[in-house]
N, C-alpha and C positions, 0 to 999 in steps of 0.2 A: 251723772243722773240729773235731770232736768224737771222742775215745775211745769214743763209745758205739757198742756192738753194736746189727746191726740187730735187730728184733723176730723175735721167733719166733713165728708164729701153730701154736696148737694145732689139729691135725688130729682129727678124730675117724670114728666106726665105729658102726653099729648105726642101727637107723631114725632114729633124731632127725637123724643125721650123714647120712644118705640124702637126708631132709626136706629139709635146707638146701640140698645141693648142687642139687635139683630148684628151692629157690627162685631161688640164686644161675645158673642155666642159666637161669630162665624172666628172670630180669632181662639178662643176658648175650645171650640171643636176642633180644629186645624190642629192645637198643640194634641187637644185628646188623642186625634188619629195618630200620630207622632211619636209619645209617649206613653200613651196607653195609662194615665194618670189619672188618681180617684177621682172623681167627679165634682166631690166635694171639697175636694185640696186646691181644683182648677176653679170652682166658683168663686171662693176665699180670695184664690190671689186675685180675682180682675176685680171682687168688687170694693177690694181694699186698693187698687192702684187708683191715680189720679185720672186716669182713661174715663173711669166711670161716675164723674161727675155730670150730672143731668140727665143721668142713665134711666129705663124706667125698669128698677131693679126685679121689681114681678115677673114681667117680662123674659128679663134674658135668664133669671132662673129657673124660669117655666122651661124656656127653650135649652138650655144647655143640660138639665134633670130630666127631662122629656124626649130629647134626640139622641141622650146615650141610652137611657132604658130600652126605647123602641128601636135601638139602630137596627137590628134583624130585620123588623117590621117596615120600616122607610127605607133601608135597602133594597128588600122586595119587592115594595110596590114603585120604585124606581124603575125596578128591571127595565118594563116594556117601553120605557120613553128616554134609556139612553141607549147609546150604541156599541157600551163594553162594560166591565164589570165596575162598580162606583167605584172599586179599589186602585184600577189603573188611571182614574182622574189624578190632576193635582190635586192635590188635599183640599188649598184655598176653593176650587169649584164643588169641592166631595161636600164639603162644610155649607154652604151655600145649598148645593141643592136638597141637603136634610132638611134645613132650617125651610124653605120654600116648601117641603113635599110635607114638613111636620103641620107649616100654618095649613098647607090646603086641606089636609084630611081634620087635623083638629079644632082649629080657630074659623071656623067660621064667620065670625064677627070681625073677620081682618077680610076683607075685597080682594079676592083675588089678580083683580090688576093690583093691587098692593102689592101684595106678596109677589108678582114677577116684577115688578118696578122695583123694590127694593133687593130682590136676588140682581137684577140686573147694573144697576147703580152700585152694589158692594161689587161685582167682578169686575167693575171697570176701574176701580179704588185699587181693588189687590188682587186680581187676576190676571193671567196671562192675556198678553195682546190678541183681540178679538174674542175671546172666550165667551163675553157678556152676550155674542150669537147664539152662542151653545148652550147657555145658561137661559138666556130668552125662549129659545124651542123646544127646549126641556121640558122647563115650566108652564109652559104655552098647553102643550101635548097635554101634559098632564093635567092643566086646571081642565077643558074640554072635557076629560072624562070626568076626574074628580066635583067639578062646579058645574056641570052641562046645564043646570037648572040655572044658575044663577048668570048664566052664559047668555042664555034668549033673552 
C-alpha cells in the first residue's frame, strides 16, 4: 500500500480537446459494438486511462451517452447514404459514421465541414486503406440533406 495520490489527468478545451474526445468515443463505440458493454463501465475505463489526457471530457461523454441511446435513431437516418446495412461496415467506420451523423443532426454549433474533416482524418488514423473516401461521401451526402441551409 502506497501514500501516493492517484493521478490527475489534465482535461482540456478548444478543438484539439474536441479532436480527441471524437477519437477516444470512436475507440469507445468500436469496443461498444464489439462487446456490447455498459456504457457506463466503457466511459469510466477511457476516462480513467492515460489516452485521455487533454480530452475535452464533455464532449466525448456527450458522444459516447448520446450515440448508444440513439444507435436505432442514427442507424436509420444512415440508411439512405450508405450502401449496406451499418452492421456489415468495419466497426472502426460503423463508429465514426455515428459519431458524424450524431454531430450533424444534434450539434449544430460543430460546422459541418468539421464534422466530415474530423470523420475523415480519424478513418485515415484507424481505418481500412482508402475507407476515409467512403467515410467522406457518406458524410458529404448526408450534411447536403441534414445542413442544406447551412450549405448555401
Amino acid at each position: 500500500m502506497t501514500d501516493e495520490a492517484p493521478k490527475q489527468i489534465a482535461r482540456g478545451t478548444g478543438s484539439r480537446a474536441r479532436s480527441l474526445a471524437r477519437k477516444l468515443a470512436m475507440q469507445a463505440l468500436y469496443q461498444w459494438q464489439l462487446t456490447q458493454q455498459d456504457a457506463v463501465e466503457i466511459k469510466q475505463q477511457y476516462l480513467e486511462s492515460e489516452d485521455s489526457a487533454g480530452v475535452d471530457e464533455d464532449h466525448f461523454v456527450e458522444l459516447v451517452t448520446q450515440v448508444i441511446a440513439r444507435h436505432e435513431e442514427i442507424t436509420t437516418a444512415l440508411k439512405p447514404f450508405v450502401d449496406r446495412p451499418l452492421e456489415q461496415l468495419d466497426p472502426v467506420e460503423a463508429a465514426i459514421l455515428m459519431i458524424g451523423m450524431y454531430e450533424l443532426q444534434r450539434r449544430l454549433d460543430v460546422p459541418y465541414r468539421v464534422v466530415i474533416n474530423e470523420g475523415v482524418d480519424l478513418c485515415k488514423r484507424f481505418g481500412a486503406t482508402d475507407a476515409h473516401k467512403y467515410i467522406n461521401a457518406v458524410l458529404d451526402r448526408a450534411a447536403r440533406e441534414i445542413r442544406a441551409a447551412e450549405r448555401q
